[in-house]
C-alpha positions as CSV (number, residue, x, y, z in Angstrom):
1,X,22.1,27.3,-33.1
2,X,20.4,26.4,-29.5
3,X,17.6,27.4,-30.9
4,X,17.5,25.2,-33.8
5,X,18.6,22.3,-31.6
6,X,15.5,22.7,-29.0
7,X,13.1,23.2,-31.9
8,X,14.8,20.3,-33.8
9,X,14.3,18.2,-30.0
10,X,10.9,19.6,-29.8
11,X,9.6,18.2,-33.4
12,X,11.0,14.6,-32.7
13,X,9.0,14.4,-29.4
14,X,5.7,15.3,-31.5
15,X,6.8,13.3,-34.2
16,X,7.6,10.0,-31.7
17,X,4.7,10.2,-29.5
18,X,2.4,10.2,-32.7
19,X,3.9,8.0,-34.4
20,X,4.0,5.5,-30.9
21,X,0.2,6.2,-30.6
22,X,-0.6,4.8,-34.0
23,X,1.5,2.3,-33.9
24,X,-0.2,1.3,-30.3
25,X,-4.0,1.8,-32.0
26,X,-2.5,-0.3,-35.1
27,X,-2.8,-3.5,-33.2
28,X,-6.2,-2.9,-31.3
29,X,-6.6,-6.4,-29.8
30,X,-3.3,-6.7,-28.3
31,X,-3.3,-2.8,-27.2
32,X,-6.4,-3.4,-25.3
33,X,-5.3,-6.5,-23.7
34,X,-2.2,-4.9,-22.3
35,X,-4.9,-1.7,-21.1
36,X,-6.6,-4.5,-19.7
37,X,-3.7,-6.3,-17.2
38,X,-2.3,-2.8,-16.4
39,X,-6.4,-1.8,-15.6
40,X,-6.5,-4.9,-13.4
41,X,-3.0,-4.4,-11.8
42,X,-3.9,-0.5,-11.0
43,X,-7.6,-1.1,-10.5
44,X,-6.9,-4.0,-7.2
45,X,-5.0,-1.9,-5.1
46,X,-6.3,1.5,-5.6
47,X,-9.6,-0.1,-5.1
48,X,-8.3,-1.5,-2.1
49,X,-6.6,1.0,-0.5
50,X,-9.9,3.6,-0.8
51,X,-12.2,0.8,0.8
52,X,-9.6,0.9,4.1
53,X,-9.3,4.9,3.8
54,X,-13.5,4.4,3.8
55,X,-13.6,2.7,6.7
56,X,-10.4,4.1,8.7
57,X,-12.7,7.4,8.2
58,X,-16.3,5.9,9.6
59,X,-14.2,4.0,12.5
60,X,-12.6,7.4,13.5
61,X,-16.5,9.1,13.5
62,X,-17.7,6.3,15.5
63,X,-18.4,8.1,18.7
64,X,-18.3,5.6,22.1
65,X,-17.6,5.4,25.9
66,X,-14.9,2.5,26.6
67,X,-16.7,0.1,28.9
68,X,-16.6,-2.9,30.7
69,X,-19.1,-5.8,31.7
70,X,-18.4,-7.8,34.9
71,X,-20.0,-11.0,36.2
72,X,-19.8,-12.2,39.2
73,X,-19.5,-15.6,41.0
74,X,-23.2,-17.5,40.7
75,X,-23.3,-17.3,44.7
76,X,-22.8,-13.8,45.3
77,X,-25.6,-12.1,47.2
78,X,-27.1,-8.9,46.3
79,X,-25.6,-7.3,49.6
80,X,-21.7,-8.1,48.2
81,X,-22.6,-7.1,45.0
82,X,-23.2,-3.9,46.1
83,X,-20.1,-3.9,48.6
84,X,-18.4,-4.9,45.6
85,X,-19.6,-2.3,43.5
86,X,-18.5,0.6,46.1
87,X,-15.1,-0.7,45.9
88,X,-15.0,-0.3,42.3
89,X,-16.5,2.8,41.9
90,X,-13.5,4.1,43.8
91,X,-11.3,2.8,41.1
92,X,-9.2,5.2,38.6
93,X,-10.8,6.1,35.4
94,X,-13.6,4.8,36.3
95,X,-17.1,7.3,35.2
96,X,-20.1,5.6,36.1
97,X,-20.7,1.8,37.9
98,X,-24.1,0.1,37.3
99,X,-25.0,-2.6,39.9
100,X,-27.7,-5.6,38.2
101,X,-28.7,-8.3,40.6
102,X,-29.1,-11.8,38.6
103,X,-33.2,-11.4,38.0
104,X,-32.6,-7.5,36.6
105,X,-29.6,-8.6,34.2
106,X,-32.1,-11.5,33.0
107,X,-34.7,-8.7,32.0
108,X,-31.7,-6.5,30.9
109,X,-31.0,-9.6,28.6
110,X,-34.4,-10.1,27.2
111,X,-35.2,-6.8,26.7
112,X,-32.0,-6.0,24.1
113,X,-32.8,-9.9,22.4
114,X,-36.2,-9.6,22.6
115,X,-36.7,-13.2,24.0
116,X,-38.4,-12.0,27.2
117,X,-40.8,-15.2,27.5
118,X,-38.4,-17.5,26.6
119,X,-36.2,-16.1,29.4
120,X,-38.6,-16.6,32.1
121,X,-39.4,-19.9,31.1
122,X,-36.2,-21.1,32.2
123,X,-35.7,-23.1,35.0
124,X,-32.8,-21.4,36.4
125,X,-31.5,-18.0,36.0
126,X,-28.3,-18.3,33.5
127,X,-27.1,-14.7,34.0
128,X,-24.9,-13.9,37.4
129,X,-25.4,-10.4,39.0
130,X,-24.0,-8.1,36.5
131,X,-21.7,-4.8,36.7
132,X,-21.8,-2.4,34.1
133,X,-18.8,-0.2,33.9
134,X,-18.4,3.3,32.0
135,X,-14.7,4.2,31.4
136,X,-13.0,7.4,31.0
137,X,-13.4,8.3,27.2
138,X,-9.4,8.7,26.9
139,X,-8.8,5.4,28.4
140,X,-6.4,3.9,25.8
141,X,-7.5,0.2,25.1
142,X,-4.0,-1.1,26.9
143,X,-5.1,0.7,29.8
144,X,-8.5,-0.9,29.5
145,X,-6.9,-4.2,29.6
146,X,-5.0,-3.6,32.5
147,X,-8.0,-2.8,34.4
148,X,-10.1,-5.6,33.5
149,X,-6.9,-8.0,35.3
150,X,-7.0,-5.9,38.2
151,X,-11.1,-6.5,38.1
152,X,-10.4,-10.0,37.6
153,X,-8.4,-10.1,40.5
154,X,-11.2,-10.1,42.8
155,X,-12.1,-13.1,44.3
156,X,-15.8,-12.6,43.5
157,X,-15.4,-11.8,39.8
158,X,-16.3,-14.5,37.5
159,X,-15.5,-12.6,34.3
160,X,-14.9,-9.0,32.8
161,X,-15.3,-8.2,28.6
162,X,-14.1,-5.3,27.0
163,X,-17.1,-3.9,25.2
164,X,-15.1,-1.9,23.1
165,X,-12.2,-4.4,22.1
166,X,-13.8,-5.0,18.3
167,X,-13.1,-1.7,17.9
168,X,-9.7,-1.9,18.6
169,X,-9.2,-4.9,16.9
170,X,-10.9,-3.6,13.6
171,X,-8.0,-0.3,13.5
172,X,-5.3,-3.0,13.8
173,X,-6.9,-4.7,11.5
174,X,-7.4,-1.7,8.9
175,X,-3.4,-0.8,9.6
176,X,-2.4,-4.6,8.8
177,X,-4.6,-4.5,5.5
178,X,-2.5,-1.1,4.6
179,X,0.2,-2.6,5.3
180,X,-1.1,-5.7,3.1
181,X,-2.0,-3.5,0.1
182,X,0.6,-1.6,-0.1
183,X,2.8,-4.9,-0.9
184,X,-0.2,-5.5,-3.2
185,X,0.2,-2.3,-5.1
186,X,4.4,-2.9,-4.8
187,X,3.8,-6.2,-6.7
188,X,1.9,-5.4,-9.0
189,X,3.1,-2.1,-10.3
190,X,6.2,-4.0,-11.0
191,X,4.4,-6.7,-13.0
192,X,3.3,-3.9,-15.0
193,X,6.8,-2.8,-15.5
194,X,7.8,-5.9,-16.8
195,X,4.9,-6.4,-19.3
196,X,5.3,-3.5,-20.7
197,X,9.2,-3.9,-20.9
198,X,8.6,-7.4,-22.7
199,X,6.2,-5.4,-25.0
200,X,9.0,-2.7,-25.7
201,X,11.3,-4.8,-25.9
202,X,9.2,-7.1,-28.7
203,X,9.0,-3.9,-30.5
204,X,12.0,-3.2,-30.7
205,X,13.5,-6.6,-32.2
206,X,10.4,-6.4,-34.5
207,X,12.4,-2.4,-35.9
208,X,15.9,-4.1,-35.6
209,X,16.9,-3.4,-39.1
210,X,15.5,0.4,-38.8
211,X,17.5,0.5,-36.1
212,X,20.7,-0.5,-37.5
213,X,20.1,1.9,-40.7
214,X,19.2,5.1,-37.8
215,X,22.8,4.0,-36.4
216,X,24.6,3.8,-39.8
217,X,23.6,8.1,-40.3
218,X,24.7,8.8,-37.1
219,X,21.9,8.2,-34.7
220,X,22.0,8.2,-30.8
221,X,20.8,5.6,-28.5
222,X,18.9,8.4,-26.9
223,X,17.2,9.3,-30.3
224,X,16.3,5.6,-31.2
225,X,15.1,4.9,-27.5
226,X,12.7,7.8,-27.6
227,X,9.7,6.3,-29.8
228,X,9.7,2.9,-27.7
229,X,9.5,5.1,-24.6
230,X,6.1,7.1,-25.8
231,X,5.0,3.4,-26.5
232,X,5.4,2.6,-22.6
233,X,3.8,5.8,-21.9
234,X,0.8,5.1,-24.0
235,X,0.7,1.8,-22.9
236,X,0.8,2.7,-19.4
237,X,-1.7,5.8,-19.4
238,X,-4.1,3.8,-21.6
239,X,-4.1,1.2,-18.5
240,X,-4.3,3.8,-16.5
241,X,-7.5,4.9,-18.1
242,X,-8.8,1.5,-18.1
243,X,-8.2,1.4,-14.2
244,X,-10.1,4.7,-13.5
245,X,-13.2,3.3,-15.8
246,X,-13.2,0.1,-13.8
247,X,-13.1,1.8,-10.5
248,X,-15.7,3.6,-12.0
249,X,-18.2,1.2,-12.6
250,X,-17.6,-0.4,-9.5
251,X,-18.3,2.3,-7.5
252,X,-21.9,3.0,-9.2
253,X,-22.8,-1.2,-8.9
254,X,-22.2,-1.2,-5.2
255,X,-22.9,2.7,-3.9
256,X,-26.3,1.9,-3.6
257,X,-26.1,-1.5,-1.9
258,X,-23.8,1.0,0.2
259,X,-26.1,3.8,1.3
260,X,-28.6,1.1,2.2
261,X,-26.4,-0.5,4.8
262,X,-25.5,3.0,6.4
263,X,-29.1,3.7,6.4
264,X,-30.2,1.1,7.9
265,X,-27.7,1.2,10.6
266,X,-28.6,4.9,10.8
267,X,-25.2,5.7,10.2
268,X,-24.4,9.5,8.5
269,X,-21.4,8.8,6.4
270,X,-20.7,9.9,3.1
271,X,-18.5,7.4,0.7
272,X,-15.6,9.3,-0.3
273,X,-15.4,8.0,-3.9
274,X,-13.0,8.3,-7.4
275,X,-13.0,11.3,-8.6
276,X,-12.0,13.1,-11.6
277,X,-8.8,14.4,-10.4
278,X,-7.7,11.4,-8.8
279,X,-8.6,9.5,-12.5
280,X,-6.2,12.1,-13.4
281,X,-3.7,10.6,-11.2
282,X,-4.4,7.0,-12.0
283,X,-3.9,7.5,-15.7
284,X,-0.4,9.5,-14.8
285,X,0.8,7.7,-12.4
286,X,0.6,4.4,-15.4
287,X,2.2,6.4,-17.4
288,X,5.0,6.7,-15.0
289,X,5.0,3.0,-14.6
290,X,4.8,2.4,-19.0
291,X,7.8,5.1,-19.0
292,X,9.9,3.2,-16.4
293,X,9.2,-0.6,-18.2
294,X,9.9,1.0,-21.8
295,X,13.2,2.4,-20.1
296,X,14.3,-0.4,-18.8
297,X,14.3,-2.0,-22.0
298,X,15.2,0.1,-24.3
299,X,18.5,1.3,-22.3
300,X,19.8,-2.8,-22.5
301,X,18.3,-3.7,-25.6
302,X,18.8,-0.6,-27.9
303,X,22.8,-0.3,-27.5
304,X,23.3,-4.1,-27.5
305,X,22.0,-3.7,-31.8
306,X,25.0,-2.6,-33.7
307,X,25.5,-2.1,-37.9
């Protein structure tokens, strides 16, 4: 008898889920514009969220020394520059001070902008004896801060920038944007629950008379709700689909625009990219989301029909 029951449970899956799909490819145009909104509403944030996991990934290979420049006052001679530099040097954390009297940081300048003549052509010399300051590589960038006020706090120093604060900046950054699309993907998973619960429930006002005759020979709520919920499911894996094919052609227009900017910033990063299995996932994961709208209404709509 169990056995009859499961085989009996068995059949009206296969029989719902095909008889869901063609009713889904029955009505082509509207099918593929629901595909299309759950493509776009998948599509955005996945997209999103591998373009941060992208560059979280080159950030973290980015090899560099914390550092700091430090300008002095205009009127500081080349003798307390270097006074001032041996009092530094015996600062914590501190690797490596480099001591640049005004004409040397003026060449220094010219030589990494590649306006050398137009330099020396000046009147006056704009840059101030310069300090260059290589940190301990473990030297958090709160710490780094902290130093540059205690630098700052010499009476001779006119200025002091982090070198290495953009990077810093650019991780907060990438952990707001997270942050950002994960409300993003929230959002609009849920707006694909509720297009695909208005198209469920649609369908199931359209069969209201079948459903009243399934009811009338005994039929349960569960066994009418079952169809409508293999037409969420297509609905949402079809999207799903969609999404993975859009990602798809997104990734080919713009990988080789890509590789050109790494290359010509010399920069030995592979783009970790879609692939099959996480397509795979897409299409599941709006299938979950089709299941969940269908659910939703077909468990208030179905039971509210009565004979």
């Amino acid at each position: 008898m169990r056995s009859l029951r499961l085989g009996s449970w068995i059949f009206h899956h296969r029989l719902s889920s095909a008889e869901s799909l063609s009713k889904v490819l029955s009505k082509p145009f509207a099918s593929i514009m629901i595909w299309f909104l759950i493509g776009i509403a998948l599509a955005f944030p996945i997209g999103g969220g591998l373009l941060f996991k992208n560059v979280a990934t080159l950030t973290n290979k980015v090899t560099y020394h914390p550092s700091l420049t430090v300008f002095l006052d205009e009127g500081v001679s080349e003798e307390k520059g270097r006074q001032i530099t041996e009092v530094i040097t015996k600062f914590d954390d501190i690797e490596d001070v480099e001591f640049l009297t005004a004409d040397a940081a003026l060449i220094e300048l010219g030589n990494e902008i590649g306006f050398q003549d137009l330099l020396f052509e000046l009147e006056t010399n704009p840059i101030p004896a310069t300090l260059f300051l290589t940190l301990d590589s473990h030297l958090s960038f709160k710490d780094t801060e902290e130093l540059r006020f205690k630098l700052l706090a010499i009476p001779e120093v006119f200025n002091v920038i982090v070198d290495h604060a953009w990077l810093e900046r650019l991780k907060a950054f990438l952990a707001i944007g997270y942050k950002i699309v994960l409300l993003i993907t929230i959002s609009l998973g849920l707006a694909s629950v509720f297009v695909i619960s208005n198209m469920v429930r649609m369908a199931i006002e359209s069969r209201r008379e079948e459903i009243v005759v399934i009811k009338l020979v005994g039929g349960s709520n569960a066994f009418i709700r079952r169809p409508f919920l293999y037409i969420g499911l297509w609905y949402g894996f079809g999207g799903g689909i969609l999404a993975s094919i859009q990602l798809a052609l997104a990734e080919f227009f713009l990988s080789s625009q890509i590789r050109f900017l790494f290359v010509s910033y010399e920069i030995d990063f592979v783009f970790a990219s879609l692939g099959a299995i996480e397509a795979v996932n897409i299409a599941i994961l709006g299938g979950l989301l089709g299941i969940i709208g269908a659910w939703g209404a077909a468990i208030r709509h179905v039971p509210l029909i009565e004979p």
